[in-house]
C-alpha positions in Angstrom: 0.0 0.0 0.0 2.6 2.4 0.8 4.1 2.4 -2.7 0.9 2.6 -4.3 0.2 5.5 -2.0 3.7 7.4 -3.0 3.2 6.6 -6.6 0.0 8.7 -6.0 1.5 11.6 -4.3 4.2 11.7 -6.5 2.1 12.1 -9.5 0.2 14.2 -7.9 2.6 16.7 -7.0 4.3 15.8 -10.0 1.9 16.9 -12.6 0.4 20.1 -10.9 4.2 21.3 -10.9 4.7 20.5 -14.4 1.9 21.8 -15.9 0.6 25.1 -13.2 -1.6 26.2 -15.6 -3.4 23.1 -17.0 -4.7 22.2 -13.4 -7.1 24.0 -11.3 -6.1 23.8 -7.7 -10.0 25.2 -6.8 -11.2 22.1 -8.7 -9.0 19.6 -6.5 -8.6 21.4 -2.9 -12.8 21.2 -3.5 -12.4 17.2 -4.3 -10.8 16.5 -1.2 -12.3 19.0 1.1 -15.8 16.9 -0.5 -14.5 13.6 -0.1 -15.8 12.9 -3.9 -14.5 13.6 -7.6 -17.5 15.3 -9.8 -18.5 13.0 -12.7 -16.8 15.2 -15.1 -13.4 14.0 -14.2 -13.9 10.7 -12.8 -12.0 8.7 -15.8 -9.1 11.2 -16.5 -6.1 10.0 -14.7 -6.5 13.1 -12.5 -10.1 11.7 -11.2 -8.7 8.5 -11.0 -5.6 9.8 -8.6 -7.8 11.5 -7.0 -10.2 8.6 -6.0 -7.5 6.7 -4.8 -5.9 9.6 -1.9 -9.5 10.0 -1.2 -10.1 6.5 -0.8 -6.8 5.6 1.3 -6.1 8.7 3.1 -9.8 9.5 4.1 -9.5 6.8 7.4 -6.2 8.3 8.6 -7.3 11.7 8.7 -4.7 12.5 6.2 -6.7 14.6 3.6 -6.1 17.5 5.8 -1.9 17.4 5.1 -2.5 17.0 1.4 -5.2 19.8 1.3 -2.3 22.1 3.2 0.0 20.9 0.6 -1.7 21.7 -2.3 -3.3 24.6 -1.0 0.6 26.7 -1.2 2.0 25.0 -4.0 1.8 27.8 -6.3 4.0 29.1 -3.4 6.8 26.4 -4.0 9.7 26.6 -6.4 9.2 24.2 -9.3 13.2 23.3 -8.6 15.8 23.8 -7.0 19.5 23.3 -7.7 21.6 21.6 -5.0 25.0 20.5 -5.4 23.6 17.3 -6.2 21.3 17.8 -8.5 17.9 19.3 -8.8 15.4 18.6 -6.8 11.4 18.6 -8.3 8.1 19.0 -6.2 7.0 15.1 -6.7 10.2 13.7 -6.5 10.9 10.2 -4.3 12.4 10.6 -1.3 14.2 7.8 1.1 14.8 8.7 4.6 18.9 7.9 5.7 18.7 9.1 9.4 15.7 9.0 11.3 13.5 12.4 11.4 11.1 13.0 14.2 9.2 9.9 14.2 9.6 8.7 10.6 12.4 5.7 10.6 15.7 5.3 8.1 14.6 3.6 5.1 11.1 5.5 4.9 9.9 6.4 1.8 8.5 10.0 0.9 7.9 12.8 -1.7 9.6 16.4 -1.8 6.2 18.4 -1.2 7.5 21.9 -1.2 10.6 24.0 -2.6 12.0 26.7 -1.2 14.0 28.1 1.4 13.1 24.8 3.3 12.2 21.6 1.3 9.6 19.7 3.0 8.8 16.2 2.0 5.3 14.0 2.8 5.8 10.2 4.1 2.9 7.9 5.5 3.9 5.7 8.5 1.0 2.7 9.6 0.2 4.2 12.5 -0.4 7.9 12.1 -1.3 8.5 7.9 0.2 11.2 6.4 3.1 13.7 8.0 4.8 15.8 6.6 7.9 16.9 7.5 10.5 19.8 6.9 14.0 17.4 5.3 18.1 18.5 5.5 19.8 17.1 2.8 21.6 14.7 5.2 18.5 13.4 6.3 17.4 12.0 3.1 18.2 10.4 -0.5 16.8 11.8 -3.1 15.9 9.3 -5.6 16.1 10.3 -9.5 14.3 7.6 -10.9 10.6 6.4 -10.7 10.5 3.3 -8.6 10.8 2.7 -5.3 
């Protein structure tokens, strides 16, 4: 479940950075503040995403952390340039220390860019956190799996 839920997130995230002005934040911050995806959009892969967090975050009480998410992305850098690379909202993350509560080997996505980079991760027992990252707190994984 967690990767299916991270795969979620991360296209998410991905897609509304990518393409700002295809997407209507209004039209998803009122999916998930409703709990339900209007018919109109149901079958597009954005309805379809959105279903799924609805679905699996709903229990957890995690909708509110994605809602606060999306709701200052336009607020977020679309990259940023580390020595290492850039870094994109949507991007995998993999925890190397722990951070708070969240253990090594925890899996996340970078949620926000800018003078801070934030990432979200799920953990069983509490749904959804998200959590301001250091670069030695996490690997930032280029690819697409995890």
């Amino acid at each position: 479940m967690v990767r299916d839920l991270m795969l979620h997130l991360k296209s998410l995230l991905w897609c509304l950075n990518k393409d700002r002005k295809r997407y209507n934040l209004r039209v998803i911050i009122d999916c998930l503040n409703a709990r339900h995806v209007p018919e109109s959009i149901r079958g597009t892969p954005l309805g379809k995403n959105l279903n799924y967090l609805i679905d699996q975050l709903s229990a957890s009480g995690s909708l509110a952390v994605l809602l606060n998410t999306i709701k200052r992305i336009s607020q977020s850098k679309q990259r940023l340039k580390t020595t290492s690379g850039n870094i994109e909202l949507g991007q995998y993350l993999k925890t190397i220390k722990t951070l708070d509560s969240i253990p090594p080997g925890s899996f996340g996505v970078v949620s926000f860019l800018g003078e801070s980079i934030y990432g979200l991760f799920y953990l069983d027992n509490r749904g959804i956190l998200e959590k301001k990252v250091m670069s030695d707190q996490v690997e930032i994984i280029l690819g697409t799996r995890i």
